[in-house]
Structure formats: structure tokens, C-alpha cells
C-alpha positions as CSV (number, residue, x, y, z in Angstrom):
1,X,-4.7,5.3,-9.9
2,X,-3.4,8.4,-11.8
3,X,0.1,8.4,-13.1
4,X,3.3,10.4,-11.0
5,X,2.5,14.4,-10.6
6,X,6.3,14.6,-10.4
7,X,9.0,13.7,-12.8
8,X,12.6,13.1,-12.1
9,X,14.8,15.9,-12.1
10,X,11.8,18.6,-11.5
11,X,12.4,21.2,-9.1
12,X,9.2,21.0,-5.9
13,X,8.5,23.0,-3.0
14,X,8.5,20.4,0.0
15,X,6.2,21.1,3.2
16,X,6.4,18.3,5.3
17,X,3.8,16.8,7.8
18,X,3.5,17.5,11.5
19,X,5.3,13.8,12.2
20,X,8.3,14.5,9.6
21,X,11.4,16.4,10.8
22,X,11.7,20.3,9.4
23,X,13.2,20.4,6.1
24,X,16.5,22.9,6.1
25,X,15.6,24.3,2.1
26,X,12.4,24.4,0.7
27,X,13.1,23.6,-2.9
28,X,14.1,20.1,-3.4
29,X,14.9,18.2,-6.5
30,X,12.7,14.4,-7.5
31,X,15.9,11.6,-7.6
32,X,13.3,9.1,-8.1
33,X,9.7,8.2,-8.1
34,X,8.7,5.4,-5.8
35,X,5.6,2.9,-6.1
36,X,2.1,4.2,-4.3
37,X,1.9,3.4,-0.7
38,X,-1.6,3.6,1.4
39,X,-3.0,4.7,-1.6
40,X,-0.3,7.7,-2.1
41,X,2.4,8.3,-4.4
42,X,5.9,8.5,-2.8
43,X,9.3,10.6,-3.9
44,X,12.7,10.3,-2.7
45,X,14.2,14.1,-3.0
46,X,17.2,16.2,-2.5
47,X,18.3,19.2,-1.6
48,X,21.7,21.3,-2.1
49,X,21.2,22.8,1.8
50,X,20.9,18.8,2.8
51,X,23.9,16.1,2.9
52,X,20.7,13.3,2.6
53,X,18.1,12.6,0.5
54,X,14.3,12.6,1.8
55,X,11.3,10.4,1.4
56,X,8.1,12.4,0.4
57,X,4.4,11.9,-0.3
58,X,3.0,13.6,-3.4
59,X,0.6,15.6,-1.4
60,X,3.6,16.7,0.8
61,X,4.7,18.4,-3.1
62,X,4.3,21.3,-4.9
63,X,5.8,22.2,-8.6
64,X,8.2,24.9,-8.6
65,X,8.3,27.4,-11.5
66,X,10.9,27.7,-13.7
């Protein structure tokens, strides 16, 4: 398996599936990257707009510019 798209600290756009609740911002920030499950990478991330942290899959992910 390839390594992490995502690094710690790296600002992603977040588009969650149909069975995850809506996200309230859509740029989120990596905490930490989290071991491949089903065959997927996993992220927890963060938002300013949101007083929890999130659990994401990589394909759920998209890099941010800047």
C-alpha cells in the first residue's frame, strides 16, 4: 500500500459520504494520520467552525492550496 496522501498539519477540503453527518466548514486541518482500514487510509481532522475533531477516509480528502 502507498504511503499517507496527507501530512499532519496540511490544510484539506473535506466532502463527506452520504452515511456521515454534514460537515459545518469545508476546510479542515490533518491532527493525525491513522493506520489503513478496509483497505483505506483514515485521518482524524479539525476544524475552527467545529468544537470536535472528525474521522475521515483519504478518498473523503482533498489538498487545499496554499
Amino acid at each position: 500500500m502507498a504511503a499517507h496522501k496527507f501530512k499532519v498539519g496540511q490544510s484539506v477540503r473535506f466532502t463527506p459520504g452520504k452515511m456521515t453527518p454534514p460537515a459545518g466548514g469545508q476546510a479542515y486541518k490533518i491532527v493525525r494520520v491513522l493506520p489503513a482500514e478496509g483497505g483505506e487510509y483514515h485521518y482524524r481532522i479539525k476544524s475552527v467552525y467545529e468544537p470536535y475533531e472528525r474521522i475521515a477516509r483519504e478518498s473523503e480528502l482533498s489538498a487545499l492550496q496554499g
